[in-house]
SEVEXKOL-194159 format. One line per 3 residues: number of its first residue (from 1); their letters; for each residue x, y, z of C-alpha. Coordinates in Angstrom, 2 decimals, decimal comma, padded with zeros to 5 digits, always signed. Example, Ala and Ser with C-alpha at 12.3 -4.5 7.8 and 13.67 -1.06 7.14 Angstrom:
2
1	AS	+012,30 -004,50 +007,80; +013,67 -001,06 +007,14 $
END
This chain:
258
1	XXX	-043,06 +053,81 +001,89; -042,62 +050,04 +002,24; -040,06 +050,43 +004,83 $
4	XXX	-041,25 +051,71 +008,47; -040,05 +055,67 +008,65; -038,90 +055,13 +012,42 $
7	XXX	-036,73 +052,30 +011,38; -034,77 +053,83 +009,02; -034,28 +056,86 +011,60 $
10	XXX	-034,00 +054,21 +014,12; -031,52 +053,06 +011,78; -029,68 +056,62 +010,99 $
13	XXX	-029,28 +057,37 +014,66; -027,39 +054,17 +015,74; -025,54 +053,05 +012,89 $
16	XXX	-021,66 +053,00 +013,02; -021,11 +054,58 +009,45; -020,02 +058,00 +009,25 $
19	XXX	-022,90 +060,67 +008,78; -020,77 +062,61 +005,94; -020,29 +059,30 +004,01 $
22	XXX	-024,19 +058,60 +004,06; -024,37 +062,48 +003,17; -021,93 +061,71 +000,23 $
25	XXX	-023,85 +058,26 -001,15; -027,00 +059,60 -000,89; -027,02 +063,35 -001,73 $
28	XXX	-028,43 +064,49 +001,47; -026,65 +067,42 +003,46; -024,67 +066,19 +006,75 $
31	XXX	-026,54 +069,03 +008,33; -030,35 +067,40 +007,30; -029,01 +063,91 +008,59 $
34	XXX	-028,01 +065,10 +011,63; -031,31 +067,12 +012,64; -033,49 +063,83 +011,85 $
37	XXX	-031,18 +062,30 +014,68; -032,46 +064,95 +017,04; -036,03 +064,71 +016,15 $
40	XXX	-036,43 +066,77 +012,89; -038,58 +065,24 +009,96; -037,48 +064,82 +006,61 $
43	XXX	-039,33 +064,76 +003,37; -040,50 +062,27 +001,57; -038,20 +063,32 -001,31 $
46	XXX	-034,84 +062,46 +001,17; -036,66 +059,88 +002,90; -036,88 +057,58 -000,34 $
49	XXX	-033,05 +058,47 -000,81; -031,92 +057,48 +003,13; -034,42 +054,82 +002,11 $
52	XXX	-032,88 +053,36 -000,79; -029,03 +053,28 +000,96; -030,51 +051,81 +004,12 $
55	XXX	-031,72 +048,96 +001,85; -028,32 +048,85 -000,10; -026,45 +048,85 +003,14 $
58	XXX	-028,79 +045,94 +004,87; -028,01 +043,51 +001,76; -024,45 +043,69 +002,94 $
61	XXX	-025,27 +043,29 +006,98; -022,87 +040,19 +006,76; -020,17 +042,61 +005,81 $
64	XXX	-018,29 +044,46 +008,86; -017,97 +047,97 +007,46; -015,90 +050,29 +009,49 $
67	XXX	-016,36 +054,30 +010,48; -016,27 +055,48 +007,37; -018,61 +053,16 +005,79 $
70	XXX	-015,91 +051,42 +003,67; -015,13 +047,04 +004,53; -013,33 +046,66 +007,82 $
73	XXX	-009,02 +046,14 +006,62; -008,95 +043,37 +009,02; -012,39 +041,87 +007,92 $
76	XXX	-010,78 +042,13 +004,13; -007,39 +040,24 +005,04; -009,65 +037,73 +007,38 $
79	XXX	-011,57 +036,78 +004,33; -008,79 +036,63 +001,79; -007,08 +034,25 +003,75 $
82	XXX	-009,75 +032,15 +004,42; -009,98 +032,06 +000,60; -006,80 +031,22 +000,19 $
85	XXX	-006,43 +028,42 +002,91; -010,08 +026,81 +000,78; -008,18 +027,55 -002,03 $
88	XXX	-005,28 +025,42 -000,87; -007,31 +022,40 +000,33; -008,86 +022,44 -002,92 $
91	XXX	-005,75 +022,16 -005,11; -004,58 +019,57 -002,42; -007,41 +017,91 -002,79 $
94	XXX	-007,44 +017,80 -006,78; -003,77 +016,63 -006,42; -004,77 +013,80 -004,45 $
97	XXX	-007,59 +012,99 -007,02; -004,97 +013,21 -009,40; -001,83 +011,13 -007,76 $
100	XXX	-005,16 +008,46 -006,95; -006,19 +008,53 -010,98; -003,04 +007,76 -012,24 $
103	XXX	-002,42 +004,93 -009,35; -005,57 +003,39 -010,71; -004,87 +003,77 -013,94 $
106	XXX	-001,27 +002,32 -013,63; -002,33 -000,26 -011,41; -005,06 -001,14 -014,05 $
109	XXX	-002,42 -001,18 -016,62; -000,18 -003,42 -014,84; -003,21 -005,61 -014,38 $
112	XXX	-004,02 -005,88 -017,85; -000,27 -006,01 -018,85; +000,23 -009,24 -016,34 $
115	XXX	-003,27 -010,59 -017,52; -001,75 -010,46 -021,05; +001,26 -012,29 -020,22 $
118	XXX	-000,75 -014,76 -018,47; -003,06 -015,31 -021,24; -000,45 -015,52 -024,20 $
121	XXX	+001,34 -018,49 -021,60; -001,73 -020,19 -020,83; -002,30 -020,41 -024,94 $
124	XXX	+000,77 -021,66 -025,12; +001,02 -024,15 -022,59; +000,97 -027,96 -023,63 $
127	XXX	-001,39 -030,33 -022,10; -002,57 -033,86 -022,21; -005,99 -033,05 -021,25 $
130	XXX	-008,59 -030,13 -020,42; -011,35 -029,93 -017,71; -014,17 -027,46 -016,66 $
133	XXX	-015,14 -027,49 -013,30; -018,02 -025,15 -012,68; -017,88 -024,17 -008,23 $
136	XXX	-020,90 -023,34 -006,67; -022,91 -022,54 -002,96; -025,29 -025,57 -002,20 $
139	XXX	-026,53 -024,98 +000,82; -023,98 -022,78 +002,38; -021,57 -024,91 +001,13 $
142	XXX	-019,06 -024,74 -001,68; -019,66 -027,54 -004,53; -017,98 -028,42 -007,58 $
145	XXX	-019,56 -029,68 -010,96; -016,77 -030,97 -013,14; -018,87 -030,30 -016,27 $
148	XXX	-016,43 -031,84 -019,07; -013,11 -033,84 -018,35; -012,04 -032,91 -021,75 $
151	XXX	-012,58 -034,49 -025,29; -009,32 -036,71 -025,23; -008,35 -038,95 -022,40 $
154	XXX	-006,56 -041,40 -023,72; -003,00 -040,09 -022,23; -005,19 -040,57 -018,59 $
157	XXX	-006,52 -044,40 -019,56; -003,42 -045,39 -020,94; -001,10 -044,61 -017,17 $
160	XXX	-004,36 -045,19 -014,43; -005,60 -048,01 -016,11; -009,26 -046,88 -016,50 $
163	XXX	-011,54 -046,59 -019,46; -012,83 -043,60 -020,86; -016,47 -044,86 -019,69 $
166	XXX	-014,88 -045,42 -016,30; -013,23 -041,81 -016,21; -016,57 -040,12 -017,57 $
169	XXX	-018,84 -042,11 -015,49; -017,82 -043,52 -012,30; -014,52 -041,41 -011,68 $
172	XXX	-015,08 -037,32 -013,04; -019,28 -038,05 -012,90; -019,37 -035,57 -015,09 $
175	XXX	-022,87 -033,65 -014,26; -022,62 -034,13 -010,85; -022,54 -031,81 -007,65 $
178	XXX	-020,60 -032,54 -005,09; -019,74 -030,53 -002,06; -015,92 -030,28 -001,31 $
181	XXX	-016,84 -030,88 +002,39; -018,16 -034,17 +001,29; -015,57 -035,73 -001,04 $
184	XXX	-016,04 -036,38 -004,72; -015,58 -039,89 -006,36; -012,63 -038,46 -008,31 $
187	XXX	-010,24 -037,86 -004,77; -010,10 -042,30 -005,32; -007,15 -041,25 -007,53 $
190	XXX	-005,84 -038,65 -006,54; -002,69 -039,08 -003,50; -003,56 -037,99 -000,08 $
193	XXX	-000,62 -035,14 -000,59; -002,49 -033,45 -003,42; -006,24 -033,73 -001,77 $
196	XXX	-004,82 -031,78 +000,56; -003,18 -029,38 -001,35; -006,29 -028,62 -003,24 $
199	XXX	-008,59 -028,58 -000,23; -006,35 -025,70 +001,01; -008,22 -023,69 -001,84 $
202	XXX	-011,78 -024,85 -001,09; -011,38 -024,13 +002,05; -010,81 -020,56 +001,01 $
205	XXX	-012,26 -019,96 -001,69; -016,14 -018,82 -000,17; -013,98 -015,90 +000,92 $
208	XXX	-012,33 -014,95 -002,46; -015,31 -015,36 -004,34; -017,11 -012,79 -001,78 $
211	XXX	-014,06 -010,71 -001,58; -013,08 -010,38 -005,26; -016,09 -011,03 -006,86 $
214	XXX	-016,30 -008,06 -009,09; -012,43 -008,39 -010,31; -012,86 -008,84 -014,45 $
217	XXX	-010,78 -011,10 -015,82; -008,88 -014,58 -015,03; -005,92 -015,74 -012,38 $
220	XXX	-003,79 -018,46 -013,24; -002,85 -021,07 -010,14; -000,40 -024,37 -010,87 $
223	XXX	-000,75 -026,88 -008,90; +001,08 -030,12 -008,77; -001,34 -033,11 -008,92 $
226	XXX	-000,36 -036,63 -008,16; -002,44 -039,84 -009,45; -002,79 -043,41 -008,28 $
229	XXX	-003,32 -045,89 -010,97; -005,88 -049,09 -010,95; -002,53 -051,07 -009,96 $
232	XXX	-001,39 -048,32 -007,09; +001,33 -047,03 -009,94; +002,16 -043,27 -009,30 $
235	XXX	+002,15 -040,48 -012,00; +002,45 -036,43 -011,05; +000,77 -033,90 -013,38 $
238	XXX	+001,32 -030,48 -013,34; -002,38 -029,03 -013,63; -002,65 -024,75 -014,60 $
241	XXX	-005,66 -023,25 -013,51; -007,60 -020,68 -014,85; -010,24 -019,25 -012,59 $
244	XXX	-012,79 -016,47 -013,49; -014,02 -015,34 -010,26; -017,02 -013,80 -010,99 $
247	XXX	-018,32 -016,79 -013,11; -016,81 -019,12 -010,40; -015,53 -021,33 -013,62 $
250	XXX	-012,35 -023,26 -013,28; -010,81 -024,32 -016,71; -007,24 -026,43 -016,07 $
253	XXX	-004,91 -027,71 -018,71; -003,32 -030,97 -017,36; +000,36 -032,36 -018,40 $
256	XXX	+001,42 -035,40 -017,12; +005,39 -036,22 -016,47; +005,50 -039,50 -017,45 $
END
């Protein structure tokens, strides 16, 4: 016998289930069960019987079992509702997975649907020239490369006064980093108004970039722009700005009023 013989009587004598039901699951007579409480010895042929209930009956320890050997009523209604209640926070739960899904998934539809929108207007829009600033971290600081200031500039030459050689080279230097903490040789044309209009963005943009860096796809931001001409003439622009955050590229269409 793999299981100790005084255990299982050890078992038999202090156990809370009924004598006649272990009499009735196992074959044995009431009678026989209750002399091996007082000392008799059984054989080995009822002994593997008591033997193989006592090990049926351990596997469910965790189980309260009342008098009669049957699951506790209260211990039944205990753990149904404790199913139920788990039951309940997971159908909450799946709801609120659910009401979140289709907020992200309407939210990223509105998204795209504005992005369209934006995009078919920024086709659209009329301009006199195009430039590609590319921004950038120098040093802990936020720079600006103005990469191209467009293939045609004559609309810019003909109302400042400049050349296109002047423009390329000694006014846009395109190329060239600058930090926006240190000026740029382009901010000689540009009104003291709109320099600080536009350093309103540098000043936060470090914290966009870091904050919305993984949001795909482009925002749109006008901005009025006004010029000052070789002979201190004034001409606005209305500049639209398209800025992909995560490649920190800044494409704007520029249309001057006059």
């Amino acid at each position: 016998m793999s299981t100790n013989v005084s255990l299982i009587i050890d078992w038999l004598k202090h156990t809370d289930i009924n004598l006649s039901v272990i009499a009735r699951n196992t074959g044995i007579s009431r009678k026989s069960l209750y002399n091996w409480t007082k000392g008799s010895k059984p054989t080995l042929k009822s002994l593997e019987k008591l033997t193989d209930y006592y090990n049926k009956v351990i596997e469910r320890e965790s189980v309260k079992l009342d008098s009669t050997g049957e699951m506790d009523k209260n211990y039944v209604i205990q753990i149904m509702k404790e199913k139920m209640n788990l039951q309940d926070e997971k159908i909450k739960s799946l709801e609120k997975n659910i009401q979140l899904q289709e907020s992200l998934k309407y939210s990223e539809n509105a998204f795209k649907e504005e992005q369209s929108l934006q995009h078919d207007a920024w086709v659209e829009l009329k301009y006199d020239m195009i430039t590609h600033v590319q921004l950038s971290m120098q040093k802990g600081k936020l720079a600006r490369t103005i990469v191209s200031a467009g293939k045609d500039l004559s609309v810019m030459e003909r109302l400042l006064g400049y050349t296109e050689k002047e423009l390329r080279n000694d006014v846009f230097c395109e190329g060239e980093t600058y930090a926006f903490s240190d000026g740029h040789p382009i901010d000689s044309i540009i009104s003291k108004g709109s320099k600080k209009r536009l350093s309103k963005y540098s000043v936060n943009f470090p914290q966009v970039f870091d904050t919305i860096k993984t949001v795909i796809g482009n925002h749109y931001i006008p901005i009025n722009i006004t010029y000052r001409s070789k002979h201190n003439t004034i001409h606005n622009a209305d500049t639209y700005n398209k800025v992909d955050w995560r490649k920190k590229s800044v494409v704007s269409k520029v249309k001057f009023n006059s």
